[in-house]
PAVO-823484 format. One line per 2 residues: number of its first residue (from 1); for each residue x, z, y of C-alpha. Coordinates in steps of 0.5 Angstrom, whole numbers, plus 2048, in hexadecimal, padded with zeros to 3 digits. Layout:
# PAVO-823484
NUM) X/Z/Y | ...
***
This chain:
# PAVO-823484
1) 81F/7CB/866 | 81A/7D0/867
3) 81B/7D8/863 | 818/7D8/85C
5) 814/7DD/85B | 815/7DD/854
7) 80F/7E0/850 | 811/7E3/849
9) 80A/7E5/846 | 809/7DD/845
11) 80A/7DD/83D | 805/7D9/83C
13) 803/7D1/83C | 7FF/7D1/841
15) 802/7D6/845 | 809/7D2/845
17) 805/7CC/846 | 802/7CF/84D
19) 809/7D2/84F | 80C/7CB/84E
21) 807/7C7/853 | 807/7CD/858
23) 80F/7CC/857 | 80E/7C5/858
25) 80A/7C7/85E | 80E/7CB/862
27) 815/7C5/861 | 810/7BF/863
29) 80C/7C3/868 | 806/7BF/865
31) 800/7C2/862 | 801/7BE/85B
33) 7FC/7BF/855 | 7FD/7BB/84F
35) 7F7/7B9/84C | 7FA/7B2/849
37) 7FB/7B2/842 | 800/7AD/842
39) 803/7AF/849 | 80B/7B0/846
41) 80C/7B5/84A | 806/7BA/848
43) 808/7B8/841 | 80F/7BB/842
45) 80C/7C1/845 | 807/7C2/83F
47) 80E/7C1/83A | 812/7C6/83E
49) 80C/7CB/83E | 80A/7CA/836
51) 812/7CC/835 | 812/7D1/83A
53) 80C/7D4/836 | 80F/7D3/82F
55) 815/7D6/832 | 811/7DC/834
57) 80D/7DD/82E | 815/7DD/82A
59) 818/7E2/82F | 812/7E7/82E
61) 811/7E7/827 | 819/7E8/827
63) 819/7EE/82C | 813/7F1/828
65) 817/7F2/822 | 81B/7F6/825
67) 816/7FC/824 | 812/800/81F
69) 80C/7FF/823 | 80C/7F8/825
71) 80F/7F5/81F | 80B/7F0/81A
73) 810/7EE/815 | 811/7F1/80F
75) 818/7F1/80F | 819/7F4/815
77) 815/7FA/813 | 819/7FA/80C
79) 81F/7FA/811 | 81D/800/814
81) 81A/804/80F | 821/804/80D
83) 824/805/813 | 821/80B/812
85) 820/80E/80C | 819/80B/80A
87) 819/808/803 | 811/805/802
89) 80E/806/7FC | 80C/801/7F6
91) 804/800/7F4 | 802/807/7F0
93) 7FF/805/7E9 | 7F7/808/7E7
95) 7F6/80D/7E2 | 7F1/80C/7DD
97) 7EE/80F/7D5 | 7EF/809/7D0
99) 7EB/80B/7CA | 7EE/807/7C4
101) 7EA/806/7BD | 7EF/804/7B7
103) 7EB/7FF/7B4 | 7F0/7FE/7AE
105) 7EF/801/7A6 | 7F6/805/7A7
107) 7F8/80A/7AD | 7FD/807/7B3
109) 800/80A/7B8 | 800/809/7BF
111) 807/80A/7C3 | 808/80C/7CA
113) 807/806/7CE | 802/802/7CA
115) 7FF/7FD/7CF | 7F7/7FB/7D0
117) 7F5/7F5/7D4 | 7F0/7F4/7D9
119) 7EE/7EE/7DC | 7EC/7ED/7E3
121) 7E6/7EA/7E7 | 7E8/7EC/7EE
123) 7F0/7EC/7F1 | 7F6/7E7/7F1
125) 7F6/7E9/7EA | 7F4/7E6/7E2
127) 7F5/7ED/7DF | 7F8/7F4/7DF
129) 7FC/7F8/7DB | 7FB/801/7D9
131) 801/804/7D4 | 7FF/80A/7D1
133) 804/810/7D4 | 802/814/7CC
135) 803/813/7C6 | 7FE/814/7C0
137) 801/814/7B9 | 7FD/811/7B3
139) 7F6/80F/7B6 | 7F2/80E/7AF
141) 7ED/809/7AD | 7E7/809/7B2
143) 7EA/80E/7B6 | 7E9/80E/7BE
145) 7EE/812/7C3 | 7EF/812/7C9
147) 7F5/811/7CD | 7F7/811/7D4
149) 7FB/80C/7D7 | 7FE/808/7DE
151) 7FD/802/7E0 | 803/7FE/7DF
153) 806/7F8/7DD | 80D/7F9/7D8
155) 812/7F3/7DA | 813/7EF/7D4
157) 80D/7F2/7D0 | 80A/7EB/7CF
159) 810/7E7/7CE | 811/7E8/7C6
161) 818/7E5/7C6 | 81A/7EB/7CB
163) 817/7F0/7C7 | 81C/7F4/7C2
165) 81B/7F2/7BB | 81C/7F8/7B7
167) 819/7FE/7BC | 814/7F8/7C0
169) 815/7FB/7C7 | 816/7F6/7CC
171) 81E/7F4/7CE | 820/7F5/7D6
173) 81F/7F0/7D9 | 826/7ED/7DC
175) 825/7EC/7E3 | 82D/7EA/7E6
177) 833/7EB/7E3 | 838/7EF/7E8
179) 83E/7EB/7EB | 842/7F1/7ED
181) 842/7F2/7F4 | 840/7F9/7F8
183) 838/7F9/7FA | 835/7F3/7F5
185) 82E/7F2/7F6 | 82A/7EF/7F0
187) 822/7EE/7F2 | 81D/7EE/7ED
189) 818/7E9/7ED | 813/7EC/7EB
191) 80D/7EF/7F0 | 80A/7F6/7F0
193) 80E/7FA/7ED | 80D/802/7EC
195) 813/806/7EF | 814/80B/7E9
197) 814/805/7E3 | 81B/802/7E4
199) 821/803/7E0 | 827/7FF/7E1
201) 82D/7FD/7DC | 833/7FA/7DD
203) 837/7F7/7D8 | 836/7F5/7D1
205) 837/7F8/7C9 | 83B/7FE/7C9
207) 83C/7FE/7D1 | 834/7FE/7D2
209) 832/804/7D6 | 82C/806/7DA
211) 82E/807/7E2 | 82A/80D/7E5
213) 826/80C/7EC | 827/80E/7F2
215) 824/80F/7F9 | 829/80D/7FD
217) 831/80C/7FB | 835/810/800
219) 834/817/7FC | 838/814/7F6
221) 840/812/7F5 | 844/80D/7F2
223) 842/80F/7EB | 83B/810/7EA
225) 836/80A/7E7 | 831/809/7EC
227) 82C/805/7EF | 828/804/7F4
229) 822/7FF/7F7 | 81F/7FD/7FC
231) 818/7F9/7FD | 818/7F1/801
233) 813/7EF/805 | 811/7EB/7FF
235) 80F/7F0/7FB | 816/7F0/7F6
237) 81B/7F5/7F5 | 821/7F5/7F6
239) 826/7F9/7F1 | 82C/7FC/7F6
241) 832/7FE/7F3 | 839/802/7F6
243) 83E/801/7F9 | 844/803/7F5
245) 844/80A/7FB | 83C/80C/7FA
247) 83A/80A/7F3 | 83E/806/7EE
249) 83E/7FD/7ED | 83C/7FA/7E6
251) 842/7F7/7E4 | 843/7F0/7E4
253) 83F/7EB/7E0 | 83A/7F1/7DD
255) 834/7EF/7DC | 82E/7F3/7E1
257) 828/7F4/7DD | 822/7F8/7DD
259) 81B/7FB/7DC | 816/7FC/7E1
261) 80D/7FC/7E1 | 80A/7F8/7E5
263) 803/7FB/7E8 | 7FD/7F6/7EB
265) 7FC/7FD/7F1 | 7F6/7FE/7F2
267) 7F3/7F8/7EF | 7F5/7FD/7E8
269) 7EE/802/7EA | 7EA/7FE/7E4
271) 7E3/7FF/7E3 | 7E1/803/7DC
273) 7E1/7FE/7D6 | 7E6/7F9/7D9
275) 7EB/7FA/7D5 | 7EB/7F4/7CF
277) 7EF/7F3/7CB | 7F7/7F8/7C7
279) 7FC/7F4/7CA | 803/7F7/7C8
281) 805/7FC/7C4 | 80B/7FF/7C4
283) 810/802/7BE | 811/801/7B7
285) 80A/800/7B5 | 806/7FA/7B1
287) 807/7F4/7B6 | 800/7F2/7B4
289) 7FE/7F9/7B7 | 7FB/7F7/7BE
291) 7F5/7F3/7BA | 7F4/7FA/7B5
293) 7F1/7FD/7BD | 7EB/7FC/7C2
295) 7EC/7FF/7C8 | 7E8/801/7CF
297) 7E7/806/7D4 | 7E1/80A/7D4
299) 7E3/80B/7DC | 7E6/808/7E2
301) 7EE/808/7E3 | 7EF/80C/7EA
303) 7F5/80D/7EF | 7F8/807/7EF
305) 7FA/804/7F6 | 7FE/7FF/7FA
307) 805/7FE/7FC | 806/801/803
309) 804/7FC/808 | 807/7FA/80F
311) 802/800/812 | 804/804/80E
313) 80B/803/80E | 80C/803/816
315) 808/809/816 | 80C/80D/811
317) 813/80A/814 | 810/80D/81B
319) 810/814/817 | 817/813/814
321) 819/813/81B | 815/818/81E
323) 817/81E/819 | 81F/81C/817
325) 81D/820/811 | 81B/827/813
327) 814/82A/813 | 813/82E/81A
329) 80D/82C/81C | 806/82A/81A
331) 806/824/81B | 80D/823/819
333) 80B/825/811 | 805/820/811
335) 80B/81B/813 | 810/81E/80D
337) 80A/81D/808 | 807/817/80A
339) 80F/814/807 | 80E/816/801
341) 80C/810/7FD | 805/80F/7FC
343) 804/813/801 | 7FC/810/805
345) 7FD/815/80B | 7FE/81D/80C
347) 7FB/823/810 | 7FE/82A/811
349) 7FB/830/813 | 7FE/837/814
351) 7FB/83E/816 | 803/840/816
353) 809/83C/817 | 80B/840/810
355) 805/83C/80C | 803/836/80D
357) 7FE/832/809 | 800/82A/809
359) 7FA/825/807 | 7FB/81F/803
361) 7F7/819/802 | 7FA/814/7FE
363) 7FA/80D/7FF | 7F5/808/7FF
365) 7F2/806/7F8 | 7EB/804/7F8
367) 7E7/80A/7F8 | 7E3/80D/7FD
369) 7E7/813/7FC | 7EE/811/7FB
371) 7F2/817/7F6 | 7EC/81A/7F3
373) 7E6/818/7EF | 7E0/81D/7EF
375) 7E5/822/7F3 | 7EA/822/7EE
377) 7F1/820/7F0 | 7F3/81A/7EC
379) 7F9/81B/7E7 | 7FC/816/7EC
381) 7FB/81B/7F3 | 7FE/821/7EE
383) 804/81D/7EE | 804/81B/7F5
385) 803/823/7F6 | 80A/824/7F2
387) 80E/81F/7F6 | 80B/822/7FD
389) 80D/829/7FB | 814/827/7F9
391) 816/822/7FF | 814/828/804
393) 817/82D/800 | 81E/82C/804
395) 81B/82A/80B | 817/831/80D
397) 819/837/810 | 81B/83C/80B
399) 816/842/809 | 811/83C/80B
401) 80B/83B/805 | 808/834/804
403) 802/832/800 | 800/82B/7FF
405) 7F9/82A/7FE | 7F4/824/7FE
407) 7EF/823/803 | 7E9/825/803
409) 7E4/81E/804 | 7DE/81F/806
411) 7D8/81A/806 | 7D4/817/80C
413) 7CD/815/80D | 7CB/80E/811
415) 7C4/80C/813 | 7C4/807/818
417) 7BF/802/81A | 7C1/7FC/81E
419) 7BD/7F7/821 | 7BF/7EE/821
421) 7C0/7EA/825 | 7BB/7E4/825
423) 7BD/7DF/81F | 7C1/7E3/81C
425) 7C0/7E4/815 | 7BE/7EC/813
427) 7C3/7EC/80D | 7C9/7E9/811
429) 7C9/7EE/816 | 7C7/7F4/810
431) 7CE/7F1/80D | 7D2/7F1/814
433) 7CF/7F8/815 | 7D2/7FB/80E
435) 7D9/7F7/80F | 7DA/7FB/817
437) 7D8/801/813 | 7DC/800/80C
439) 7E0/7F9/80C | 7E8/7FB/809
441) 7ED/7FC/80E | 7E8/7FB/815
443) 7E1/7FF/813 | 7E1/805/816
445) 7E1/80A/811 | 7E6/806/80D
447) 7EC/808/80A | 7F0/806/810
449) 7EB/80A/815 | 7EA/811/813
451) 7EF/816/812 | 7EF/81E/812
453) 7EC/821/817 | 7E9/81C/81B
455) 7E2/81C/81F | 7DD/817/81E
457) 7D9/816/825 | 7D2/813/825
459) 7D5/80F/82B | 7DB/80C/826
461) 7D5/80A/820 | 7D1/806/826
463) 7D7/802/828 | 7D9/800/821
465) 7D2/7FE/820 | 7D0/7FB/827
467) 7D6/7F7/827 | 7D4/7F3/820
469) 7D1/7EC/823 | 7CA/7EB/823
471) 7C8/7F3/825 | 7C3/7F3/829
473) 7C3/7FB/829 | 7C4/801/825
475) 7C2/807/823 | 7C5/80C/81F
477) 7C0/810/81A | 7C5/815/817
479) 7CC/816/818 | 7CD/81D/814
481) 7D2/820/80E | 7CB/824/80B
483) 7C7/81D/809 | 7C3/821/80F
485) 7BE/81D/814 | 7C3/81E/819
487) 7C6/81A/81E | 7CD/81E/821
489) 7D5/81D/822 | 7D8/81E/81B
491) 7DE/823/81C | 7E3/825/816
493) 7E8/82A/814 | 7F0/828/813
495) 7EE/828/80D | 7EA/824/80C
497) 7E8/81C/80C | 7E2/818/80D
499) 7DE/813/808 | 7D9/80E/807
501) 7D5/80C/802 | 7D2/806/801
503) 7CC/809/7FE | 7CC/80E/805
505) 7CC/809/809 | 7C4/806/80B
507) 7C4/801/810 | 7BC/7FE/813
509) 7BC/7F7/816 | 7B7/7F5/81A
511) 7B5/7EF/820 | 7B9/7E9/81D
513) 7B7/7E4/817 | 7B4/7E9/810
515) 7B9/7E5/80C
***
């Protein structure tokens, strides 16, 4: 028998196929090509070339898994952000003014956590839910306020017979019961969760009582009632309880209940005069209190943004690994920042090692300039701007002084002109146009392309437009941050970010078909 020679990048059916007849070849000492369908023997080589590339697609996936970069499932990017002490982040709930009118002869109040409804034209859902985060005592007959509320749903809230009936707020919805053993996992099936809505109680009656969560366990002793989660690839949660060594366990047979919100994400930035309809008010008021308002929002919700997706997981993950917790250099404090949850991406820069100035745009959220509306920072960027300050407090060099700042965006102008190819429609090929510059995710000045401090060539335009099926050329008109008839590579400053509006961008069509 010859030497085999044996050739390890054939991984596909053909090329499997091929080196089964070469193999064939080299024993037989033949020139045999199977051609014949019903040939036993080309059968069996096209049997045992499909099973080779089966095996090869498995075996692939397989040793993809294994890392950050390659890896496709969530599961695994769960896994490892775990590993490494990344917890991803839930949907972020919109803001947004609610102006009620009290239609009633009488005056009525409007407790913390009364709720509005707004139905949905657009999404995966029917409607959406704001809670107010104030009070107002004795709103009279024909008064308008005005309140500020959180898109959010209270589990329970449209379930009357969980709600309680002397103070008519929702009960906590019983999600397990505990069987005693160190490190119970119970998985709330509800999806979309916000991070900081969840209480958890164990038990019933007199041993009732809210346990506190915790971002990880390993801090906590035997005695302390504690809990942490963890999100599933699903979109569930996972409540984690201790072991007995970090972190208590609920006694056997102790009911597991508790309360949380569920938010839409980004689905929650309404647009002005959504909201329908008063759909629960909470507390010792008159149950018929919900038919007394009107309610609407003069202006639309901002800031609400979605769960972190598997890219933004894998790069997040990549950056727990690269600064083990400890800001040193420029690069090092983006990466910490980009860890904290609701965290889009970050950007630093410094004169001195002793000042240092950290850039924070917050997750996307349907705007053209996520985290602030007419320049002004968002309640939901204050917030994200308290919690990168904390998280950094303890990773930085002493003596060191850091400010967390938004970004500054900067609008860009586009006026392109574009010829068609013949029988190609003018309008088909104006859309495609748009779609290249703008389309979510791939478009070149969408969310997921620009960032801080970038610079935008002449040649990078050209490619994205030409590279649009039926472009027959090209000609950028203007390319400018002035609204200038300009034409040149945009460069920008560390602190700022690039964006397009619909209404800057002018694209002219000709050759084709005028349609």
């Amino acid at each position: 028998m010859s030497e085999i020679a044996i050739d390890y990048t054939a991984r596909d059916y053909a090329a499997l196929k091929q080196e089964l007849i070469n193999l064939v070849n080299l024993n037989t000492g033949k020139s045999w090509d199977p051609t014949d369908n019903s040939d036993l023997g080309n059968v069996l080589l096209e049997s045992f070339a499909y099973m080779g590339d089966i095996m090869s697609y498995y075996i692939d996936r397989a040793a993809n898994e294994t890392s950050v970069d390659t890896a496709v499932k969530t599961d695994t990017l769960l896994g490892f952000a775990s590993l490494f002490g990344y917890k991803p982040s839930g949907p972020t709930p919109a803001q947004v003014t609610v102006q009620f009118t009290n239609n009633n002869s009488t005056s009525v109040d409007l407790p913390i956590g009364t709720q509005v409804m707004a139905p949905l034209t657009y999404g995966p859902f029917a409607q959406c839910y704001f809670e107010t985060t104030q009070a107002y005592v004795a709103v009279q007959s024909g008064q308008s306020v005005s309140i500020t509320a959180i898109e959010g749903k209270t589990v329970n809230t449209d379930k009357p017979d969980y709600i309680d009936p002397v103070y008519h707020k929702p009960l906590p919805a019983i999600i397990g019961t505990s069987d005693g053993t160190p490190s119970q996992n119970i998985t709330i099936l509800d999806l979309g969760i916000v991070d900081s809505s969840l209480i958890v109680y164990v038990g019933q009656g007199v041993s009732f009582s809210p346990w506190t969560y915790v971002s990880t366990l390993i801090e906590y002793g035997p005695e302390d009632l504690v809990f942490t989660t963890s999100q599933n690839s699903d979109g569930t949660l996972t409540v984690i309880f201790g072991d007995g060594v970090n972190g208590s366990i609920p006694s056997a047979s102790q009911v597991i209940s508790a309360i949380y919100k569920t938010s839409v994400g980004i689905y929650g930035n309404i647009i002005s005069n959504a909201i329908a309809e008063v759909s629960f008010i909470p507390g010792n008021v008159d149950p018929d209190a919900i038919t007394y308002f009107t309610a609407t929002n003069p202006s639309p919700a901002v800031g609400g943004a979605d769960a972190d997706n598997t890219s933004q997981i894998r790069s997040k993950i990549k950056g727990a690994i690269a600064t083990r917790r400890r800001a040193v250099t420029l690069a090092d404090y983006n990466y910490l920042t980009a860890l904290v949850p609701l965290v889009g991406r970050a950007n630093s820069s410094a004169g001195v090692y002793t000042s240092v100035n950290v850039y924070v745009q917050s997750q996307y959220d349907g705007s053209a300039t996520p985290g602030l509306v007419s320049g002004v920072p968002t309640p939901n960027w204050t917030a994200l701007q308290t919690s990168v300050t904390s998280y950094l407090s303890d990773k930085v060099p002493v003596g060191t002084t850091v400010n967390v700042l938004p970004p500054s965006y900067i609008p860009v102008y586009i006026n392109i002109a574009v010829v068609a190819e013949p029988a190609l429609k003018q309008s088909t090929l104006k859309l495609a146009v748009y779609k290249a510059l703008l389309a979510s995710g791939t478009g070149l000045f969408s969310y997921d392309q620009v960032s801080f401090g970038m610079t935008v060539p002449l040649s990078a335009l050209y490619a994205a437009v030409s590279n649009v099926t039926g472009v027959a050329s090209a000609n950028v008109v203007q390319l400018c941050t002035d609204n200038s008839n300009t034409a040149s590579t945009l460069v920008f400053s560390p602190n700022q970010i690039p964006y397009l509006l619909p209404a800057n961008l002018t694209i002219t069509v000709s050759g084709g078909i005028a349609l």
